[in-house]
C-alpha positions as CSV (number, residue, x, y, z in Angstrom):
1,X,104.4,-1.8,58.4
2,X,101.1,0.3,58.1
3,X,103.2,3.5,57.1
4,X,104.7,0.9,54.3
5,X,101.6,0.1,53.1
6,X,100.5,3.5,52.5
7,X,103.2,4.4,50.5
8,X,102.5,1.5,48.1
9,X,99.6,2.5,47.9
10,X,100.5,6.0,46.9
11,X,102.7,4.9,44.4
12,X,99.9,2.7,43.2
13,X,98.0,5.6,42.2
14,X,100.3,7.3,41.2
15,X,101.2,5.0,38.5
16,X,97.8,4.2,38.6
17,X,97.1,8.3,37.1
18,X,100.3,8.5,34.9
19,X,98.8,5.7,32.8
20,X,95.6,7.0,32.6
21,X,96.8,10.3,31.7
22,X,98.8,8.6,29.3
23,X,96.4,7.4,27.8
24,X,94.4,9.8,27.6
25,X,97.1,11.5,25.4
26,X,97.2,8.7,23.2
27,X,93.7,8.7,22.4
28,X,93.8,12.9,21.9
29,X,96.6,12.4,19.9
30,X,94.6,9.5,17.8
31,X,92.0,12.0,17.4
32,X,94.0,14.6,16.6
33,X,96.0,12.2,14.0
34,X,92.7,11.2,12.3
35,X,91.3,14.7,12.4
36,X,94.5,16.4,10.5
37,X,94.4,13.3,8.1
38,X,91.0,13.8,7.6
39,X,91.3,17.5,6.7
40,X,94.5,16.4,5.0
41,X,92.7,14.1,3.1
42,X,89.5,17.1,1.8
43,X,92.2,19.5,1.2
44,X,94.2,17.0,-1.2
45,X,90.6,16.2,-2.5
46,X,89.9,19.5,-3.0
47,X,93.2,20.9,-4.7
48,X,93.4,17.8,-6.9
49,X,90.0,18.4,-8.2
50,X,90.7,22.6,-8.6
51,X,94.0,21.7,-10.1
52,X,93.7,23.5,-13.0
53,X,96.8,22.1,-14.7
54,X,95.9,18.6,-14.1
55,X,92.8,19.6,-15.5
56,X,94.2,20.8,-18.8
57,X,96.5,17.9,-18.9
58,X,93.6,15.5,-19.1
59,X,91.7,17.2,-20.9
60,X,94.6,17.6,-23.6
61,X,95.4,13.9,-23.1
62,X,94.2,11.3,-25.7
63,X,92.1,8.9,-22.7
64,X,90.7,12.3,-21.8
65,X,89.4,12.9,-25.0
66,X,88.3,9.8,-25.6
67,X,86.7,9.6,-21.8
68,X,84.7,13.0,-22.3
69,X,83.6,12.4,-26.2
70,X,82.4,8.8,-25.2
71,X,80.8,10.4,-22.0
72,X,79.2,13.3,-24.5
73,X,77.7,10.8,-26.9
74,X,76.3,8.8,-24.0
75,X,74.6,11.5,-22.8
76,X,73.2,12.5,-26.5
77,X,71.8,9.0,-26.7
78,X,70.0,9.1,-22.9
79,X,68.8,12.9,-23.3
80,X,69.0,13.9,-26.8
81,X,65.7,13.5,-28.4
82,X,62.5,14.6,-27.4
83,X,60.5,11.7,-25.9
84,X,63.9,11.2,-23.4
85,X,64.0,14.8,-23.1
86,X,60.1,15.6,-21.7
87,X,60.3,11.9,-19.6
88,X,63.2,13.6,-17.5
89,X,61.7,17.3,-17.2
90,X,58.2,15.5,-16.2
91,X,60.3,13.4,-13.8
92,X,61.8,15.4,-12.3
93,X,58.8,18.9,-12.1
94,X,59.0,18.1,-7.9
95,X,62.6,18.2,-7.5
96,X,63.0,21.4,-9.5
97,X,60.2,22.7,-7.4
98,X,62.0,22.1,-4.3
99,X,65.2,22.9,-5.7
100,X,66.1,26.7,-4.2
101,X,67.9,29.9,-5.5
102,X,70.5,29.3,-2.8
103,X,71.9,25.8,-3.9
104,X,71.5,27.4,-7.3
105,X,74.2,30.1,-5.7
106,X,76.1,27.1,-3.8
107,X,76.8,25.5,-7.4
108,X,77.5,28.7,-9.2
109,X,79.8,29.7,-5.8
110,X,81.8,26.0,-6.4
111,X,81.8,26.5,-10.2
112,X,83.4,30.3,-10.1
113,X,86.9,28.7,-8.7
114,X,87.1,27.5,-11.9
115,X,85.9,29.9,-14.2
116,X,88.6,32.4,-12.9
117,X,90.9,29.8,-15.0
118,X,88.5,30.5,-18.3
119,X,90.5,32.0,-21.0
120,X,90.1,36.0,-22.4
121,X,87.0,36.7,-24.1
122,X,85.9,33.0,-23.0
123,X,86.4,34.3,-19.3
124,X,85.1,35.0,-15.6
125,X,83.0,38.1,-17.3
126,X,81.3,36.0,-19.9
127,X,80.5,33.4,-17.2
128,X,79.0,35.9,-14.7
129,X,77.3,37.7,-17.7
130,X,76.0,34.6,-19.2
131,X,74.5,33.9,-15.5
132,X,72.8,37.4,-15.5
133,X,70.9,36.6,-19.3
134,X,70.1,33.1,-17.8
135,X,68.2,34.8,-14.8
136,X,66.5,37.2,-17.4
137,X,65.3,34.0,-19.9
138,X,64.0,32.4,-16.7
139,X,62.2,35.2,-15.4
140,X,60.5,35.7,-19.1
141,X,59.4,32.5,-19.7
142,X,57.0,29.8,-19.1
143,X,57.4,26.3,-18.9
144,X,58.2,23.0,-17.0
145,X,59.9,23.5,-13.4
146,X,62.9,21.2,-14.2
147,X,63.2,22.7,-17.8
148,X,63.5,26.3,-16.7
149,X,65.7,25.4,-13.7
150,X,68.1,22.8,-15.8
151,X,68.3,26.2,-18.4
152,X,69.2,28.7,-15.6
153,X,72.4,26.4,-14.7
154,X,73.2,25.3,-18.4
155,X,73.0,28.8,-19.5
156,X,75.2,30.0,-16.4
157,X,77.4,27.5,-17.1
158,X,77.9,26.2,-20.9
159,X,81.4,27.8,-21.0
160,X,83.1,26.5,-18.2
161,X,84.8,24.1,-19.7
162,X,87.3,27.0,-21.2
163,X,89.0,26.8,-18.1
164,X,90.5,23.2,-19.2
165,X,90.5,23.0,-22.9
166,X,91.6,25.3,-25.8
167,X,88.4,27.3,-27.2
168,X,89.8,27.1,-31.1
169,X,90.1,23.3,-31.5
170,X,87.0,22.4,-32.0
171,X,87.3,21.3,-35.6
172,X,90.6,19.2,-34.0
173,X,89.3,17.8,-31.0
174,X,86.8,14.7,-30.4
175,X,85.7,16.4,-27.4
176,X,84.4,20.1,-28.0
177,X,84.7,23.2,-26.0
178,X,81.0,22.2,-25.2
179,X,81.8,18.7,-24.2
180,X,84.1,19.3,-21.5
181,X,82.0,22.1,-20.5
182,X,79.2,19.5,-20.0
183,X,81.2,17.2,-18.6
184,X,82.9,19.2,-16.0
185,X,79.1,20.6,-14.9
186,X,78.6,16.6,-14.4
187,X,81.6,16.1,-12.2
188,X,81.0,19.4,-10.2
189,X,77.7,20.1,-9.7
190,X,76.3,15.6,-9.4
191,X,76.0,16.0,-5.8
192,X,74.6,19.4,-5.6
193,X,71.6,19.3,-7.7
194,X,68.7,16.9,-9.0
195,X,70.5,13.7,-11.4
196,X,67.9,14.0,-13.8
197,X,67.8,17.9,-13.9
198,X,71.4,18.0,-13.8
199,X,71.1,15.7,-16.7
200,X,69.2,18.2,-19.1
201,X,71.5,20.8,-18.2
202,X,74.5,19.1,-19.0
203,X,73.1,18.1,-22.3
204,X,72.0,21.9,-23.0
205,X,75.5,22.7,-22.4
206,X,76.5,19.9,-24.3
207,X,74.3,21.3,-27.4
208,X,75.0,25.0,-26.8
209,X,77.3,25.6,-30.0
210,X,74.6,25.9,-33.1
211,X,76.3,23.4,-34.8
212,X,75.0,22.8,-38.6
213,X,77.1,20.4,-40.0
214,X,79.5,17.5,-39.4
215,X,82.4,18.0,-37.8
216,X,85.0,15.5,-39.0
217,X,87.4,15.7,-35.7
218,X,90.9,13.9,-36.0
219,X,92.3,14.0,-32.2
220,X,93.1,11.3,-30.8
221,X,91.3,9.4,-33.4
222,X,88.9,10.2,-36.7
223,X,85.3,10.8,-35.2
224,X,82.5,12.5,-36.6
225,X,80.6,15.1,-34.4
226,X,77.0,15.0,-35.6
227,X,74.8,18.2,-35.3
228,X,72.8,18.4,-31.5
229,X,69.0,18.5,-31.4
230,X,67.6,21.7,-29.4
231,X,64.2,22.6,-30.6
232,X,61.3,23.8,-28.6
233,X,57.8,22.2,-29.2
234,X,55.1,22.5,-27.6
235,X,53.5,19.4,-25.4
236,X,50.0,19.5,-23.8
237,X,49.8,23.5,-23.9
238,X,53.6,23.6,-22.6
239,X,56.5,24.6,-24.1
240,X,59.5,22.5,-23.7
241,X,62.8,22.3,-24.5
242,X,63.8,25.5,-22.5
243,X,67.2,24.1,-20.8
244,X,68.6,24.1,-24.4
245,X,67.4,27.4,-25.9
246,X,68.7,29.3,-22.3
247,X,71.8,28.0,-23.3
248,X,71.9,29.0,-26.5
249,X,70.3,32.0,-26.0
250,X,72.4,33.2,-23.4
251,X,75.5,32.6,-25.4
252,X,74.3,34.8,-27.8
253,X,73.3,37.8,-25.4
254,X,77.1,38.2,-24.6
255,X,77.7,37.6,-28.2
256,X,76.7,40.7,-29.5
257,X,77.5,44.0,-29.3
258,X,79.7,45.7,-27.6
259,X,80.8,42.8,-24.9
260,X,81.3,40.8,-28.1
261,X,83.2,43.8,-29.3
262,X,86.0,43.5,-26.8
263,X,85.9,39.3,-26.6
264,X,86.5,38.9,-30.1
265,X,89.6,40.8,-29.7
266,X,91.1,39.0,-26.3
267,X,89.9,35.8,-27.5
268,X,91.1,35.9,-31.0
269,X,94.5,37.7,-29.8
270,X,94.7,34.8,-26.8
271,X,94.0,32.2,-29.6
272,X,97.1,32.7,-31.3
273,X,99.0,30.5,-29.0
274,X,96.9,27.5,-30.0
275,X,96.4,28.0,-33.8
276,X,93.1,27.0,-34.3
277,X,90.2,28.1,-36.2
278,X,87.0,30.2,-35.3
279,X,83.4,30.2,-37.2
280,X,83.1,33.3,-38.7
281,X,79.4,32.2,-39.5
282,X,77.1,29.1,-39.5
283,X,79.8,27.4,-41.9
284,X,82.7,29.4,-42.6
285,X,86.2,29.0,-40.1
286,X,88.9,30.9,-40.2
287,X,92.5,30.9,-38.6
288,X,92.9,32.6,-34.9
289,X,95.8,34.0,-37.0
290,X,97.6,36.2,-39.7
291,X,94.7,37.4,-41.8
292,X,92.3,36.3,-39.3
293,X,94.1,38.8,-36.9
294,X,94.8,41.4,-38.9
295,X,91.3,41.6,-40.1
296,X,89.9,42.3,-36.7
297,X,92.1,45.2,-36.1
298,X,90.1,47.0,-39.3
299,X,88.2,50.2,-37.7
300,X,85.4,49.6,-40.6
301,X,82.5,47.2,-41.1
302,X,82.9,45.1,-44.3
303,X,85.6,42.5,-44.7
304,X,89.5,42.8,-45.2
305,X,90.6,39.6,-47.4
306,X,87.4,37.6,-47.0
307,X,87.2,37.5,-43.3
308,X,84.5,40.2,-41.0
309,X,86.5,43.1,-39.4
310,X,84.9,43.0,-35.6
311,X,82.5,45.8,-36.0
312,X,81.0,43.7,-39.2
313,X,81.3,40.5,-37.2
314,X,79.3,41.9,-34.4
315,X,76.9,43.0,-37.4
316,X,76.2,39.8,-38.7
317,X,75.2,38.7,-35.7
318,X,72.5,41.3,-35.0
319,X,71.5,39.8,-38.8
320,X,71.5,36.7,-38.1
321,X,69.1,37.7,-34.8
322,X,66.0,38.8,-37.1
323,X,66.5,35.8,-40.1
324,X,64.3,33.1,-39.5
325,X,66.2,30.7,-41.5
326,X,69.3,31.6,-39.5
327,X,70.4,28.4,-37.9
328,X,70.6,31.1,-34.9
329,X,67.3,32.6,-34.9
330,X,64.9,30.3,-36.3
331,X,62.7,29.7,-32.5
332,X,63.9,33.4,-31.5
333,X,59.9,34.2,-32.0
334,X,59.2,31.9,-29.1
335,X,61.1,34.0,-26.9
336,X,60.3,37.8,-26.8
337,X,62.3,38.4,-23.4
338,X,65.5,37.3,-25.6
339,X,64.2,40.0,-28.7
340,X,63.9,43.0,-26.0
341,X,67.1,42.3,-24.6
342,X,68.8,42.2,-27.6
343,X,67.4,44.9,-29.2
344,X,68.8,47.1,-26.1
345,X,72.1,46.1,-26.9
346,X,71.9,47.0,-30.4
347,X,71.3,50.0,-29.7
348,X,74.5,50.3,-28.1
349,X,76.4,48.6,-30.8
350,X,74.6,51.8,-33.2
351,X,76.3,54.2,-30.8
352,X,79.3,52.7,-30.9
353,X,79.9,52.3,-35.0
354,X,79.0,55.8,-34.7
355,X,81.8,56.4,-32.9
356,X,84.2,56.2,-35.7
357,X,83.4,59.3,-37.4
358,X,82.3,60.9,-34.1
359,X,85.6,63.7,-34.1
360,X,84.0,65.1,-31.4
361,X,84.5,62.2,-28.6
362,X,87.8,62.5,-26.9
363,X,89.4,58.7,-28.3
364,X,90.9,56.3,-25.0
365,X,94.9,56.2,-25.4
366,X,96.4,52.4,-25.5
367,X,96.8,52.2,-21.6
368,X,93.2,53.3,-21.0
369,X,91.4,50.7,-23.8
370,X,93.7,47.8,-21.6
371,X,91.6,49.1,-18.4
372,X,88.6,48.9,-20.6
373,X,89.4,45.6,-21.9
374,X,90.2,44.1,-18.7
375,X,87.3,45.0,-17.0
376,X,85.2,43.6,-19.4
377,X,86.6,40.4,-19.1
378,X,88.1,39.6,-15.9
379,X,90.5,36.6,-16.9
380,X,93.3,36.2,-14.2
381,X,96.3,39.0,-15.4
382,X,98.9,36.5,-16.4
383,X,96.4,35.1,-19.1
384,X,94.9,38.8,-20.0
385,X,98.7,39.9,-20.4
386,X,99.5,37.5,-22.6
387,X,96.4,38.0,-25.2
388,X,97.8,42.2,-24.8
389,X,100.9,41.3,-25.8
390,X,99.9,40.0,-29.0
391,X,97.1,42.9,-28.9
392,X,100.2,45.1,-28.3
393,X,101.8,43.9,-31.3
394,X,98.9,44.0,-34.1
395,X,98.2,47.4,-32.5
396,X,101.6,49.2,-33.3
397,X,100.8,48.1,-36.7
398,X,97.9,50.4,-37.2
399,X,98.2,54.5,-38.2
400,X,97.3,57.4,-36.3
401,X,93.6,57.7,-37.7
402,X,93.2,54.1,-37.2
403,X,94.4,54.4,-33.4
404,X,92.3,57.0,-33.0
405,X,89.3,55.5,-34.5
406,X,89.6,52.4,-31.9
407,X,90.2,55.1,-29.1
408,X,86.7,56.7,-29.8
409,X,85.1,53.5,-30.1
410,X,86.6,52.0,-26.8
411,X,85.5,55.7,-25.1
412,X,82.1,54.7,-26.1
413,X,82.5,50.7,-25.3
414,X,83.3,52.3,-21.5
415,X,80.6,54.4,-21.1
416,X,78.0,51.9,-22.6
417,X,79.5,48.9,-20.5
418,X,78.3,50.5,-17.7
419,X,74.6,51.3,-18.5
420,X,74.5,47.6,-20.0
421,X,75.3,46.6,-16.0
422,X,72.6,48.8,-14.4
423,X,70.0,47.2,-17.5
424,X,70.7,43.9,-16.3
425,X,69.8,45.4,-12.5
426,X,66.7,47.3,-14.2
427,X,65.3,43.4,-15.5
428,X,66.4,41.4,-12.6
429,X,64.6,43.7,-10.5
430,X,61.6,42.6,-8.4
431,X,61.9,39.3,-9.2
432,X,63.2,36.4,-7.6
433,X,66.4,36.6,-8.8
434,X,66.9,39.9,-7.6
435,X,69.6,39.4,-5.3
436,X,71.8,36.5,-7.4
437,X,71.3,39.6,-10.0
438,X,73.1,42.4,-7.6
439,X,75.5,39.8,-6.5
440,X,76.9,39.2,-10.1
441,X,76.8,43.0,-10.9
442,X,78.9,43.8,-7.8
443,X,81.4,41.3,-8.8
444,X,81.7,42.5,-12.8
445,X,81.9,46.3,-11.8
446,X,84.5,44.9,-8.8
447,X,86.3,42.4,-11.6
């Protein structure tokens, strides 16, 4: 009887640890289920967020249009005057201050899986160069914590919104270029940086395009675009307004010379696809194509049928830089780190127009100007290739002396591209921006 009660009781425990080990495997595999759904969960998060199609859909889409342009004009109404304006940079001076140059990095980081997707001459080099003349204007300036900091990201960032919506419809679209740029800094960077901050750069973004004149938009619906304000004043001995004039400002450093050289040619040649229109100044557009195209392939300054050739277009703009009743350069005065940088990369732009009666430089063939070209901008090859093809064509179209002339430009373009890297290290240097600086110049020589 005894020896029968010890074996039940064997089997007792026995069962007795089956079912706890059992269990034990349930709960594991609970955890395990809830884990992988968790991570399943963030990674469907995270790839229907950096979608880009979806991205381009909506944007594209009517309710997207009409989402972003109401969301735009809200945010004109909260930020876009100056009493709302210097409430939120006074507001928000302590955040800014506590604010560091790594989360400045983290957002720049999150916002670079995106800008891969921006389109040629509106691309991953203009973003990453636009980042390196945002440092600069905050290093040269003075003024409110929140002001400068909301500049540095909105001047980084105004173009980002390239990646999701077609640069030459502007004149079409209720929502701008700019307004989807805003908008998508919103969406990305709301739970990375300061609200009110992020606020004030979204609206320099938002106000980034030196518009001087209605824009009577027709898709999905009629809706006028009024003009932004962006001025500086000064308040109490402090400049302010600075988050919009980075913006602006930094644009324009990458839209001049010879980095504006080779993005009007991918951008124009990429715009094709789309047939839209450009501003060939304050208030003149022209078509991405025909006579558009063909003008920019003109080795000259002047015009060819009313519209710039490139070399004149990146002429008017160094105009434009010194009139003071340019809509561009009316504050430029206020900002004398802007006038120095600038003035460097004239200089290069008078080396290269000299370039074109220079018989003694050695011109680039056609494969070697593509290397050029691509380095310069950086946009992901299938994209690139397809603004080369059309490149390609306009190309064939030109004669010998004409090639040639291009060739001797682009050899200079090459060499100057690369001293226009290590300048950008030479003003970054000993400052705090130092090593966001080297980090962005690693990745355009890398690119």
């Amino acid at each position: 009887m005894n020896e029968l009660w010890i074996w039940l009781l064997i089997v007792a425990v026995f069962v007795l640890l089956i079912c706890a080990v059992g269990a034990i495997c349930l709960i594991a595999l609970g955890c395990g289920v809830s884990v992988v759904s968790y991570l399943i969960f963030r990674y469907k998060k995270r790839s229907f967020k950096m979608d880009e199609k979806f991205m381009k859909a909506y944007v594209k889409s009517a309710a997207g249009q009409i989402v972003i342009r109401d969301w735009s004009e809200d945010l004109r109404n909260r930020v876009g005057n100056p009493d709302a304006y210097l409430k939120l940079v006074l507001d928000n001076n302590a955040a800014a201050m506590a604010f560091d140059l790594f989360k400045v990095e983290q957002l720049m980081d999150t916002l670079e899986d995106y800008a891969k997707f921006m389109s040629p001459g509106h691309d991953i080099g203009h973003f990453r160069r636009d980042g390196l003349s945002a440092m600069i204007l905050f290093n040269g300036i003075n003024g409110h914590p929140a002001d400068k900091l909301a500049g540095l990201i909105a001047g980084w960032a105004h173009d980002i919104g390239n990646a999701m919506t077609a640069r030459y419809q502007d004149k079409v679209n209720n929502a701008s270029h700019a307004s989807v740029s805003a908008w998508a800094l919103n969406m990305l960077g709301r739970n990375m940086m300061p609200d009110g901050v992020l606020d004030l750069a979204c609206y320099a973004v938002l106000a980034h395009g030196h518009m001087v004149a209605t824009l009577n938009t027709t898709f999905p619906e009629p809706f006028k675009v009024e003009p932004y304000w962006a001025d500086l004043w000064v308040n109490e001995g402090v400049v302010v307004g600075w988050a919009n004039q980075i913006a602006r400002k930094a644009d324009r450093m990458d839209t001049c010379a010879l980095t504006q050289l080779a993005r009007h040619f991918l951008s124009r040649c990429h715009g094709v696809e789309e047939a839209g229109e450009d501003l060939a100044d304050a208030n003149t557009w022209v078509t991405t194509g025909g006579d558009g195209l063909k003008a920019i392939f003109k080795p000259t300054l002047g015009k060819f049928k009313n519209v710039p050739t490139t070399l004149q277009h990146c002429r008017n703009y160094e105009g434009s830089y010194q009139a003071f009743n340019s809509p561009y350069a009316g504050q430029d005065y206020m900002v004398p780190v802007f006038g120095r940088f600038t003035t460097y990369k004239f200089s290069q732009l008078d080396r290269i127009v000299a370039a074109l009666r220079d018989f003694n430089i050695t011109p680039l063939d056609i494969t070697e100007i593509k290397v050029v070209m691509s380095h310069i901008s950086g946009a992901l090859p299938s994209s690139f290739e397809q603004a080369w093809e059309v490149f390609l064509i306009e190309w064939e179209l030109l004669n010998d002396d004409e090639q040639n002339a291009w060739g001797r430009v682009f050899r200079v373009v090459q060499e100057e591209y690369q001293k226009l890297l290590g300048h950008y290290l030479e003003v970054t240097a000993n400052t705090p921006m130092a090593p966001l600086a080297q980090k962005l110049v690693a990745s355009l020589l890398s690119q």
